[in-house]
Each structure stands twice: as C-alpha cells, then as structure tokens.
C-alpha positions in Angstrom: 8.5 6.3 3.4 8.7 10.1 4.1 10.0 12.1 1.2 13.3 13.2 2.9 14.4 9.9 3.6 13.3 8.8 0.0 15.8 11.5 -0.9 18.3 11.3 1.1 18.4 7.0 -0.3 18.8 8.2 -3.5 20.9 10.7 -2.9 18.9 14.1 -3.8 17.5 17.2 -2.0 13.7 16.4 -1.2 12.4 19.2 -3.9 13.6 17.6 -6.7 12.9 13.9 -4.9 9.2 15.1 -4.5 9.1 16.3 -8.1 10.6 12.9 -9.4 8.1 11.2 -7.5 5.1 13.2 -8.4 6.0 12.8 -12.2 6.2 9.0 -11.3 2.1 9.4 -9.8 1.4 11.2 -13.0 2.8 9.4 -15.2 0.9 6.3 -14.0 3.9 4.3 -12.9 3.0 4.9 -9.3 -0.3 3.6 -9.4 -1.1 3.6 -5.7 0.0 3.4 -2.1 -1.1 0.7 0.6 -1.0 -0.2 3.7 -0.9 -4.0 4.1 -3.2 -5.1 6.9 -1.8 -8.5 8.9 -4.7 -10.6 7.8 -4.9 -12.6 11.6 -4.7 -9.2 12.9 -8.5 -8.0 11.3 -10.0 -11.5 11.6 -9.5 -13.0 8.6 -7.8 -16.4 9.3 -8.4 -18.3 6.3 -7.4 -17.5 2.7 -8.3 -19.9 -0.1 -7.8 -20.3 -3.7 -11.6 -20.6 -5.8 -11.1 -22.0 -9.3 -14.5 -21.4 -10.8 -16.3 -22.4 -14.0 -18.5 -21.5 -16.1 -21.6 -22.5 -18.3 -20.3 -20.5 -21.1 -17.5 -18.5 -21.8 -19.1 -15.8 -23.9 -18.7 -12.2 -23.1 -22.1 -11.5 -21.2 -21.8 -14.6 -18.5 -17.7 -13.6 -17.8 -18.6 -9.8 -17.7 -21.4 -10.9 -15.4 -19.4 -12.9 -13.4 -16.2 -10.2 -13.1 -19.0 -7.8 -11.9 -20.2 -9.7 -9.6 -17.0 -10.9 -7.8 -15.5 -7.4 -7.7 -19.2 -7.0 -5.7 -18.5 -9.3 -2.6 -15.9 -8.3 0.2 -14.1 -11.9 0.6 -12.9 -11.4 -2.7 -9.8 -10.2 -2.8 -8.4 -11.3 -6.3 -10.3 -12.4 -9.1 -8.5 -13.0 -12.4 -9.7 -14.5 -15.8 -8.0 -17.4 -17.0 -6.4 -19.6 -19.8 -6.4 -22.9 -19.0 -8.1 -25.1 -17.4 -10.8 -23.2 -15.1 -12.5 -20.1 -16.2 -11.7 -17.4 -12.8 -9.4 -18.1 -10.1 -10.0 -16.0 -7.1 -8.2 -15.1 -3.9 -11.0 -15.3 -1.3 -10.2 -14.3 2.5 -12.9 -15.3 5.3 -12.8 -15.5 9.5 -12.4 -19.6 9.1 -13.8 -22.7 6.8 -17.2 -22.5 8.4 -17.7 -18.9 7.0 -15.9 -19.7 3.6 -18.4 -22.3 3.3 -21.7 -20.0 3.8 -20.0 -17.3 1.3 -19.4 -20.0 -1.4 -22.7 -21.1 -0.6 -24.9 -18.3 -0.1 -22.9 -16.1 -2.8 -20.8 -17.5 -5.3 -22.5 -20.5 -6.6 -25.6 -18.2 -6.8 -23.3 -16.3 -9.3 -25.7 -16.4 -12.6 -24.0 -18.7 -15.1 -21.1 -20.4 -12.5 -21.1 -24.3 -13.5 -18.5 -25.1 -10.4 -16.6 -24.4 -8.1 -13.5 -26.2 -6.7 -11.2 -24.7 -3.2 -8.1 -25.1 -2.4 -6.3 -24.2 1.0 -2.8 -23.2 1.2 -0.8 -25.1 3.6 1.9 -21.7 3.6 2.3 -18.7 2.6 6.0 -19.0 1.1 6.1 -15.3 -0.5 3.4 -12.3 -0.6 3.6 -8.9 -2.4 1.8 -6.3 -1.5 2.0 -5.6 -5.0 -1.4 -5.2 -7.5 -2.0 -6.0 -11.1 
C-alpha cells in the first residue's frame, strides 16, 4: 500500500506515517514485504503436505536435513516438529506425476530420512501470506 494512503487510513500526514513505518522495519517488526503469486497462475497446481521421519533425531541428521530442504525449490515450508513425525513440509509441484519424481529423486535421497508419508489437501479453507 502506498505510504499516503497508509497515512491517510490512520489518520496522519505521510512524513510522520513513513517515519512510523520505517521504525516498524528497524525495529524488526516489519520483517518483510511480498507479493503473493496465484499458485495456478505460475504452474504450480498441486500443493501437498510431507510428514517426514527420520533415522535419528540427533542434532547432525535434523541440521542436515533442515539444510537440505531449504536447498530444493518445491519446498515451500519446512518446520521441525513435536509429535509424531520429525519435519512437516509444504511442498508445491506442476501435478502428482512431478511430486512423485521430486519425492523420489530428492527427498528420500535426503541422508538420514527413514520415511516419508503425503497428504493432499482437498481445499484450501484459509491461507496467509503471512511467514514464521
């Protein structure tokens, strides 16, 4: 949103508005800005939940396997867990055929991944663009 209509919503002139919202950046609170892609748009028509586990839980094989998820493309979330599986990851591909060759060809080549088990959303009831 431009900066004079971010001002004139909150009911300020835009110098002070910008100043507010520059002290926002440095103070870490606005961590970024985005611009949210319509996935069928860019050719990704498939999104699918990976739970993933592990031989071991020890620092080196998770650290390992956090580096190398952040390293392929068609992830686009990867969080550690408590629970039941070891990583659950977001993972966006063209369709089920090429889902397949990236689980495949990448992630069950991951060093120290035991198995993998995908789930496929039905619907997408509410998505943030929000991060962390």
């Amino acid at each position: 949103m431009p900066n004079n209509l971010l001002a004139e919503k909150v009911s300020l002139s835009p110098s002070p508005c910008l100043r507010r919202v520059k002290a926002l950046e440095d103070a870490g609170i606005i961590d970024r800005y985005v611009a949210v892609l319509s996935p069928q748009a860019v050719g990704m028509n498939l999104t699918v939940f990976v739970r993933v586990w592990l031989t071991s839980q020890d620092a080196d094989t998770t650290d390992h396997f956090s580096r190398e998820a952040s390293l392929l493309p068609e992830v686009m979330e990867c969080h550690l867990m408590v629970g039941d599986c070891d990583f659950l990851l977001r993972v966006m591909t063209t369709d089920l055929a090429a889902y397949r060759q990236f689980q495949t060809r990448y992630l069950t080549r991951i060093k120290g991944v035991k198995s993998v088990k995908t789930e496929l959303p039905m619907q997408t009831i509410k998505q943030s663009p929000k991060s962390h």
